[in-house]
N, C-alpha and C positions, 0 to 999 in steps of 0.2 A: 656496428650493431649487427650480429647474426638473421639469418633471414628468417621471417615468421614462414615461407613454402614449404608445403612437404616435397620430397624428395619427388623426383618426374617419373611415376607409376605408383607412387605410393598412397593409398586410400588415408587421408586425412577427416579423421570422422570429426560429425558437425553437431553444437546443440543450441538452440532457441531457450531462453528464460522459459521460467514455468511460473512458479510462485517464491514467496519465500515468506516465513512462520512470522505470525504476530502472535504471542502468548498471550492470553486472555483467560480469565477467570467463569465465566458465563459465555459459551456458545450462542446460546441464543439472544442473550440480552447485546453482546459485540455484533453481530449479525444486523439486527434490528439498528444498530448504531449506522454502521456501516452502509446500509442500505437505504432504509428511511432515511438519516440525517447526512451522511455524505453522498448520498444520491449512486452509489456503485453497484454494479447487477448481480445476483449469486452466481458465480460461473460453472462450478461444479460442486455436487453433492454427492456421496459416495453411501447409496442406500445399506449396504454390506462396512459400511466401516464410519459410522457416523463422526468420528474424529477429525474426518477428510468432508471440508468445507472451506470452499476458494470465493471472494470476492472481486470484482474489478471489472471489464469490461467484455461482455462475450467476442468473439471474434477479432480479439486481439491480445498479445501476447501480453506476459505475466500476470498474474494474480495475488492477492494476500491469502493467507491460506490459517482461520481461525481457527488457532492450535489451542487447546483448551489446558491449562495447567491441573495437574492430578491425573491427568489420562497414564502419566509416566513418571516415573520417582524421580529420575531428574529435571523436570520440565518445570521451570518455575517464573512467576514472574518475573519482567522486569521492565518497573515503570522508567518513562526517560527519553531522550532522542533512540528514536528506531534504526536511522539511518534512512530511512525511508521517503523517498520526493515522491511526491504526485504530483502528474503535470492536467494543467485545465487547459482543455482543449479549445475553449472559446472567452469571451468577456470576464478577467482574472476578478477585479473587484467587482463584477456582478454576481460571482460566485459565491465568491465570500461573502457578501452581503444574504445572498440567500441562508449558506449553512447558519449563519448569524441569528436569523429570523427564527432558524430549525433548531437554536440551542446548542451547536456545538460550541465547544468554546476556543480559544486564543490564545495561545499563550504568546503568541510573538500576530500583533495585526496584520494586516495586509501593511507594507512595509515596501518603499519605495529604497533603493540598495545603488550602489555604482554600477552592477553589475545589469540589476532587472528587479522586478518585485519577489518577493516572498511571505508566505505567513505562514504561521506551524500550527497548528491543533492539537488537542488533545483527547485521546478517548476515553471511554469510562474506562478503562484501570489504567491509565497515563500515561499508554503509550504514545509519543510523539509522534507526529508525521508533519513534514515540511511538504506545501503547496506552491506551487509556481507556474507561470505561464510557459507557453514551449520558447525554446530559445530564442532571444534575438527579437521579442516581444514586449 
């Protein structure tokens, strides 16, 4: 297997995750989802570009970034697994138990696996998201 080093003087440029698009229909109404019922912090709002609105956790890297369908002709939904893990940083089914209380829904419950637990949700327009504890938990 070739070597991942750049060559010895050679500027190997570096990048950090940022966010990445959940398609949603209602800005505001995903937002309020997201916030209120999955409990995640608004990280950036972009007053000059209201299309640009990121969720997740201030002071730490990536975000979801509610991309609104119709803002762009080909920008469309699509409900489904997102590809998307969210990791709980503390008591996995005291989490869950909480969002539960808040109404989101389940499509797979907290779910005890070979591997570790998982459950997936779903948002108002259906897009998926898989929940998990951090590894090795």
């Amino acid at each position: 297997m070739p070597s991942r080093r750049a060559p010895s003087g050679v500027h190997r440029p570096s990048a950090d995750f940022s966010s990445v698009a959940v398609t949603v229909s209602d800005r505001q109404k995903s937002l309020d989802w997201y916030t209120h019922r999955l409990g995640l912090e608004i990280v950036e709002v972009d007053p000059q570009d209201p299309h640009w609105v990121t969720v997740g956790r201030r002071g730490r890297l990536g975000a979801l970034h509610l991309c609104q369908a119709g803002g762009y002709p080909d920008l469309v939904l699509e409900p489904g697994n997102s590809g998307i893990d969210l990791r709980v940083d503390h008591d996995f089914l005291s989490a869950c138990a909480t969002w539960k209380r808040r109404g989101v829904e389940f499509v797979v419950p907290p779910t005890e696996r070979t591997w570790g637990w998982e459950a997936q949700v779903r948002d108002p327009d259906g897009n998926v998201l898989r929940i998990t504890p951090p590894l090795g938990r």
